[in-house]
DRENMARKOL-218970 format. One record per atom (N, C-alpha, C, O): x, y, z; atom name; residue in three letters. Coordinates in nm, 2 decimals. Each point is the difference from the previous one (the first is absolute). Layout:
BEGIN
<px X	py Y	pz Z	atomo CA	residuo ALA>
...
//
This chain:
BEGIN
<px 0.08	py -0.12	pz 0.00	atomo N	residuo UNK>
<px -0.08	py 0.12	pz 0.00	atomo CA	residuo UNK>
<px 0.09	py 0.13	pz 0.00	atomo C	residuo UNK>
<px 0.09	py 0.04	pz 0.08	atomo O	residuo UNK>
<px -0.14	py -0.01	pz -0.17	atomo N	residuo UNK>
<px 0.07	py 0.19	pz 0.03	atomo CA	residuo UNK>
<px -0.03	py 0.07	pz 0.07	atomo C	residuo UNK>
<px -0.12	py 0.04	pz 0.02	atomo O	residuo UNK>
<px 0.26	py 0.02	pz 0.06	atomo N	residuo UNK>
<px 0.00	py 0.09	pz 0.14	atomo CA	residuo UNK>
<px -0.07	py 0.10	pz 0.01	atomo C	residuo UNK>
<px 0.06	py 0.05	pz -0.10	atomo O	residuo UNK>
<px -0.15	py 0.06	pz 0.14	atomo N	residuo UNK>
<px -0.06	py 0.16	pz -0.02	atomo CA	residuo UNK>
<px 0.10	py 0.03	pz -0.06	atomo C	residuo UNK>
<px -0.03	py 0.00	pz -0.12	atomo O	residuo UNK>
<px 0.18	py 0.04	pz 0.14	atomo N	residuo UNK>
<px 0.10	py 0.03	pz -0.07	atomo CA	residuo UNK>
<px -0.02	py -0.04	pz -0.12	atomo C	residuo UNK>
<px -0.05	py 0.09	pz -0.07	atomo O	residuo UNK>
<px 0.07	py -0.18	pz 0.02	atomo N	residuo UNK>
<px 0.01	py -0.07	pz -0.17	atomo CA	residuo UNK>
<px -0.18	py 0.08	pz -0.07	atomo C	residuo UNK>
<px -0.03	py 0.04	pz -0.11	atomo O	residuo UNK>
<px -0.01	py -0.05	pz 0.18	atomo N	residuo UNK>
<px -0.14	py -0.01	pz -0.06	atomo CA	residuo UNK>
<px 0.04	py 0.16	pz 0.00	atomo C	residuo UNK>
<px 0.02	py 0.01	pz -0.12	atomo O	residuo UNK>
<px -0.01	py 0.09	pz 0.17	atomo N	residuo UNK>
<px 0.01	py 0.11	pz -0.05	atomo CA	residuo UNK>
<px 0.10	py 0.08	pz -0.13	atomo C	residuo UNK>
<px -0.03	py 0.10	pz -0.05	atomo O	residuo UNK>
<px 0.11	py -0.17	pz 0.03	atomo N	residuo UNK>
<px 0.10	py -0.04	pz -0.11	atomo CA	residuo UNK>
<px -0.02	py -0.06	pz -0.09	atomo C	residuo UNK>
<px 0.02	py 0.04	pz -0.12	atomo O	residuo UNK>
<px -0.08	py -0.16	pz 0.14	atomo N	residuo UNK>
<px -0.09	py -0.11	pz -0.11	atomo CA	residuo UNK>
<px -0.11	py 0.04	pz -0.12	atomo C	residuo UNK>
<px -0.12	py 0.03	pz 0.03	atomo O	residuo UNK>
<px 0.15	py -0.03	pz -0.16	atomo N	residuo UNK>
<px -0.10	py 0.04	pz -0.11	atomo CA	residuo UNK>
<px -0.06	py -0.15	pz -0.01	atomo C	residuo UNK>
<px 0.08	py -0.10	pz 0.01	atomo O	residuo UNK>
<px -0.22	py 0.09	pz -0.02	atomo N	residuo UNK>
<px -0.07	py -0.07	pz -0.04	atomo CA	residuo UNK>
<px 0.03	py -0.11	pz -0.05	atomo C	residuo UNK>
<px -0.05	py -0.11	pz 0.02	atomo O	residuo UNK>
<px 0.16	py 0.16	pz -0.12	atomo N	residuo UNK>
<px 0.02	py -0.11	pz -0.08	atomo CA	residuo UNK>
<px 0.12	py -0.09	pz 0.13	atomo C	residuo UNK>
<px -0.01	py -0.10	pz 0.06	atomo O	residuo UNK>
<px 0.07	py 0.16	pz -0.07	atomo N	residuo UNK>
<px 0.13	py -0.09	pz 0.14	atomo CA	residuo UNK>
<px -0.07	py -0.11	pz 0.12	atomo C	residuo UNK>
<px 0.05	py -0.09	pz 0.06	atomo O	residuo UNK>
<px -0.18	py 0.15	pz -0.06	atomo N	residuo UNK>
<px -0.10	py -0.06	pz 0.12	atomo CA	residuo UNK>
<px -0.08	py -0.12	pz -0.10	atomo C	residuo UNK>
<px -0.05	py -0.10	pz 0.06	atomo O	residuo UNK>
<px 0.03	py 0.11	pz -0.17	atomo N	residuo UNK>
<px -0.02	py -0.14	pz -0.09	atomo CA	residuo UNK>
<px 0.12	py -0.10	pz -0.03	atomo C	residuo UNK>
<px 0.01	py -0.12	pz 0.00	atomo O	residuo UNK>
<px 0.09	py 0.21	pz -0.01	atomo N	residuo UNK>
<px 0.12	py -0.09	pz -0.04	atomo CA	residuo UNK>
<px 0.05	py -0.08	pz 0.15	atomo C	residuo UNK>
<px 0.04	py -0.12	pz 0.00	atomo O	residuo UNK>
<px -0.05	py 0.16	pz 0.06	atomo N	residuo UNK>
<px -0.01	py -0.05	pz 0.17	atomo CA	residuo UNK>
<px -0.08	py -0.09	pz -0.02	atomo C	residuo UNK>
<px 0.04	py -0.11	pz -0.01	atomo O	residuo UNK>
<px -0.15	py 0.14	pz 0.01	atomo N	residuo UNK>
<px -0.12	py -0.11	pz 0.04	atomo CA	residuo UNK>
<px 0.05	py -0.16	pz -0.12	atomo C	residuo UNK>
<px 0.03	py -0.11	pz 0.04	atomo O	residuo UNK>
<px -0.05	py 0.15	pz -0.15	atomo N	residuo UNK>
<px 0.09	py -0.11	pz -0.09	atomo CA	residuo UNK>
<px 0.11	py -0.07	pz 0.05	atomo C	residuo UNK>
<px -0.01	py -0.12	pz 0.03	atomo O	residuo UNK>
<px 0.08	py 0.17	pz -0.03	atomo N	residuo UNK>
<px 0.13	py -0.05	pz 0.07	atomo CA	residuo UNK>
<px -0.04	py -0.11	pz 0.17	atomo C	residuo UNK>
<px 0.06	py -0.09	pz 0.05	atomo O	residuo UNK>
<px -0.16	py 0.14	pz -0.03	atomo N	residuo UNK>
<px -0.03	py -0.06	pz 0.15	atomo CA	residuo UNK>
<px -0.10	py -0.12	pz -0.02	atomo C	residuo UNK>
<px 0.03	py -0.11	pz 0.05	atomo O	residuo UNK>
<px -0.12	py 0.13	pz -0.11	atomo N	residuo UNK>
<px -0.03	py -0.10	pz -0.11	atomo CA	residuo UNK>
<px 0.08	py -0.09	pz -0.08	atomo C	residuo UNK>
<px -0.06	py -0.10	pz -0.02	atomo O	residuo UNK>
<px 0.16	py 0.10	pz -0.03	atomo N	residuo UNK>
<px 0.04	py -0.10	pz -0.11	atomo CA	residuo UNK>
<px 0.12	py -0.07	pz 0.12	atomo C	residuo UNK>
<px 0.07	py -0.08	pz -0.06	atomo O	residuo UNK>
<px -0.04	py 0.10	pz 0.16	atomo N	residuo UNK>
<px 0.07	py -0.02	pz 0.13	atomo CA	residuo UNK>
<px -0.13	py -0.09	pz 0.11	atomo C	residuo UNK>
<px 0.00	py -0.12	pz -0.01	atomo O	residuo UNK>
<px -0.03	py 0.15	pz 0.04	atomo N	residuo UNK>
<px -0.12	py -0.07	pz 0.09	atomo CA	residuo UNK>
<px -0.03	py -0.13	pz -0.12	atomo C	residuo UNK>
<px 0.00	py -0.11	pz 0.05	atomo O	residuo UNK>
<px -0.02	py 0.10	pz -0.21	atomo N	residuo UNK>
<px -0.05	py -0.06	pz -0.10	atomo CA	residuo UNK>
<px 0.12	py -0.12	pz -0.02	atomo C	residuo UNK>
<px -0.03	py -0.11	pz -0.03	atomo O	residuo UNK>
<px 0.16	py 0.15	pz 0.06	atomo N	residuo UNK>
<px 0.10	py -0.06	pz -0.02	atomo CA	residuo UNK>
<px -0.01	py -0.10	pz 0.11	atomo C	residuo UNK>
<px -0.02	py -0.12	pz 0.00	atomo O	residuo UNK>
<px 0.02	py 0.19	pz 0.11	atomo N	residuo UNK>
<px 0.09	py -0.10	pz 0.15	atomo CA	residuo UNK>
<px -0.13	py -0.06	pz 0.00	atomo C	residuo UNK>
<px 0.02	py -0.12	pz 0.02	atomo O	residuo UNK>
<px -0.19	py 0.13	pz -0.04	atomo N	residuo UNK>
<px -0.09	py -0.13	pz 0.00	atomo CA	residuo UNK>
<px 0.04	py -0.08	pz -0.11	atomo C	residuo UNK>
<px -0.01	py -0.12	pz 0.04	atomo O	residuo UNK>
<px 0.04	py 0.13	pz -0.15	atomo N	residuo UNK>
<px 0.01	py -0.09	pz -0.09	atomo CA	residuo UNK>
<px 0.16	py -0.07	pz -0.06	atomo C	residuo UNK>
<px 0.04	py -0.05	pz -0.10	atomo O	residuo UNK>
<px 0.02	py 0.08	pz 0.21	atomo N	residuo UNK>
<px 0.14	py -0.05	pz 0.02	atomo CA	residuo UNK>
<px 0.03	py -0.09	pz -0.06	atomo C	residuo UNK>
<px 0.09	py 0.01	pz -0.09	atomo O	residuo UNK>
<px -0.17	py -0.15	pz 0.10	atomo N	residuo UNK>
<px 0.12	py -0.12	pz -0.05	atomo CA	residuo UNK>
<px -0.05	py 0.04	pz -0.14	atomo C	residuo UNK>
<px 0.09	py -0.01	pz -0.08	atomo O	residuo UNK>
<px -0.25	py 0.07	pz 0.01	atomo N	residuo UNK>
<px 0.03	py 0.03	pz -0.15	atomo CA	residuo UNK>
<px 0.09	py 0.04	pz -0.04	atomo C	residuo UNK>
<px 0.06	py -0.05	pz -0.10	atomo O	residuo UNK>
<px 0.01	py 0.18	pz 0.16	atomo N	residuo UNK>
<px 0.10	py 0.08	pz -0.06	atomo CA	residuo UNK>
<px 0.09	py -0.11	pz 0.01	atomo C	residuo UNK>
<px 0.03	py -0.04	pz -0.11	atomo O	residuo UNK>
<px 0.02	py -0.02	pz 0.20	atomo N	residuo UNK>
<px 0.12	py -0.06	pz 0.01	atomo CA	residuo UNK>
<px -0.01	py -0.11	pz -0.13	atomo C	residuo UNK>
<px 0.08	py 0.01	pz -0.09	atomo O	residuo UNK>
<px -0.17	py -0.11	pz 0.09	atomo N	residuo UNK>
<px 0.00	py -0.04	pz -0.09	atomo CA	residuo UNK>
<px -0.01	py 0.01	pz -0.17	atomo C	residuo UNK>
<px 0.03	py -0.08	pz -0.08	atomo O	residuo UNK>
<px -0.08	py 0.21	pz 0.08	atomo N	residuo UNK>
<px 0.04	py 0.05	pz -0.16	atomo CA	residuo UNK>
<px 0.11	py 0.09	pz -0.07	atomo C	residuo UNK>
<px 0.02	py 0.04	pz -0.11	atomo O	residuo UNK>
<px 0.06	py -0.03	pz 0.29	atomo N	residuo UNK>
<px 0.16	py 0.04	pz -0.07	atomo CA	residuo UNK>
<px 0.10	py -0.09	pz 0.04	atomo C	residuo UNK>
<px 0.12	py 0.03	pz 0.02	atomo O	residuo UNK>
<px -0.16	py -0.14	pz 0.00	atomo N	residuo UNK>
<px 0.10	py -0.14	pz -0.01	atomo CA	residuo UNK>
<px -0.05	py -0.03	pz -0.12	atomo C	residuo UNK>
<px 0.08	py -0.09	pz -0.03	atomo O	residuo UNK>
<px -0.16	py 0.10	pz -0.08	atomo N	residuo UNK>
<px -0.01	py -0.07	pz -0.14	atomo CA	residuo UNK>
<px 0.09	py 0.06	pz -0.08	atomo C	residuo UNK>
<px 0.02	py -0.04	pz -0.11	atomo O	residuo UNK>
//
């Protein structure tokens, strides 16, 4: 989560790019052994 600090500094778009990023991270570590298994092929 972004600090009061960040969020006052933060354009809109940085606070999507954030949320993405936090997303495709939470998306990875549940679906772990997929990833692992389609970069051992």
């Amino acid at each position: 989560m972004a600090t009061e600090k960040e969020t006052e500094t933060a354009s809109p778009l940085d606070e999507v790019i954030e949320d993405i990023r936090r997303v495709a991270a939470d998306d990875r570590d549940s679906n772990r052994n997929m990833y692992d298994a389609l970069k051992s092929e």
